[in-house]
N, C-alpha and C positions, 0 to 999 in steps of 0.2 A: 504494500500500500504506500503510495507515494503520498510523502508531507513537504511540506516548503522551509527552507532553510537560507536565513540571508547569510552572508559573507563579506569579504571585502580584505581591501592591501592592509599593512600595519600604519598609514597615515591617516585610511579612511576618505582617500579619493576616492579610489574605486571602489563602487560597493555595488553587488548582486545578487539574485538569487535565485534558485533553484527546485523544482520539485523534483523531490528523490525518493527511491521504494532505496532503505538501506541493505536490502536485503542482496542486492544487485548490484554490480556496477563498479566496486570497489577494485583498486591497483597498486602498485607499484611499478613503475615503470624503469625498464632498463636501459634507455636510451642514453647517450653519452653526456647530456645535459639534466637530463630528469636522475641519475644516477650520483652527480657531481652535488646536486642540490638535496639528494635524498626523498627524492617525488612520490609520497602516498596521496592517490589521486582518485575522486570519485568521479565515474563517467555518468554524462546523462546524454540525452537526444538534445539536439539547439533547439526546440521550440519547447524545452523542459528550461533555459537556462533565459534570464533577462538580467540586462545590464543596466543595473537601475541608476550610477551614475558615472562617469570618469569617461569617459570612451576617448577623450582629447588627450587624456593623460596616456596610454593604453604604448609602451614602447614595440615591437615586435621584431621576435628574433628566429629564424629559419634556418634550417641546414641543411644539408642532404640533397633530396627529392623536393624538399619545401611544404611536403602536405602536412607538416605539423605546423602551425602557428604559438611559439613561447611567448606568450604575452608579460608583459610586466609594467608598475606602475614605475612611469620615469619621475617622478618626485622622491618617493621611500626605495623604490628598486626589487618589493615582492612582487614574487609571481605566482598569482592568485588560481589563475586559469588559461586555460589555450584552447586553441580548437585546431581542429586535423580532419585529415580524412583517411581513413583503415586504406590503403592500398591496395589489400587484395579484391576489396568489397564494393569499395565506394562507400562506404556506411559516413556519412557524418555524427563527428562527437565533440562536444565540450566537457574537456578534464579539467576540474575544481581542486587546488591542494588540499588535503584537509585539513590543517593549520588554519587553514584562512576563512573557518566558517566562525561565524560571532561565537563568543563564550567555547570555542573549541568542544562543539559537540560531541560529547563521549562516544557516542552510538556510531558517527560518521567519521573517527579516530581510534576506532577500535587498532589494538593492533600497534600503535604507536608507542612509544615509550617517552616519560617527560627527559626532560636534561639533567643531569645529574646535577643536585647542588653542588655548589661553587665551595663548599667546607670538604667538598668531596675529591675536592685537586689540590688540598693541602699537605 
């Protein structure tokens, strides 16, 4: 069952959201940039996803073949969400970090682990 979930960068330009079944859709992505950043990513369909504000702020960074879109806010520099398209399919998708939903929803962070306190590198 899909419920709605806002999100947004760490400054709060960007802000979106999403209807999501959590039961679905969840990733980790291996790619050489989603890999470098540690990318736990929840996929939805683009007419599951609206950008409710920033789209001017919105940096974009491509590699490869280009069918991924790395979005990021160029003010704070998170990267909230992207959009692609599955090469073998054609399927379009918008992938949402899960860090970057408000109040870091447990249910859509499952899986992740906090940072270790800082008494904890002493």
């Amino acid at each position: 069952m899909k419920k709605t979930y806002q999100g947004s960068c760490y400054c709060g330009k960007v802000r979106f959201e999403a209807d999501i079944d959590v039961n679905v859709g969840r990733r980790r992505c291996n790619c050489w940039i989603c890999a470098r950043q540690r990318a736990w990513e929840t996929l939805v369909k683009p007419e599951d996803f609206r950008l409710l504000a920033g789209e001017s702020e919105l940096g974009d960074y491509q590699f490869g073949a280009g069918n991924g879109h790395h979005l990021f806010c160029r003010n704070c520099g998170a990267a909230s969400f992207g959009r692609g398209v599955v090469d073998a399919t054609g399927v379009e998708y918008v992938s949402i970090a899960a860090g970057c939903f408000d109040n870091a929803n447990p249910v859509l962070t499952q899986g992740l682990r906090a940072h270790a306190r800082l008494e904890a590198a002493r």
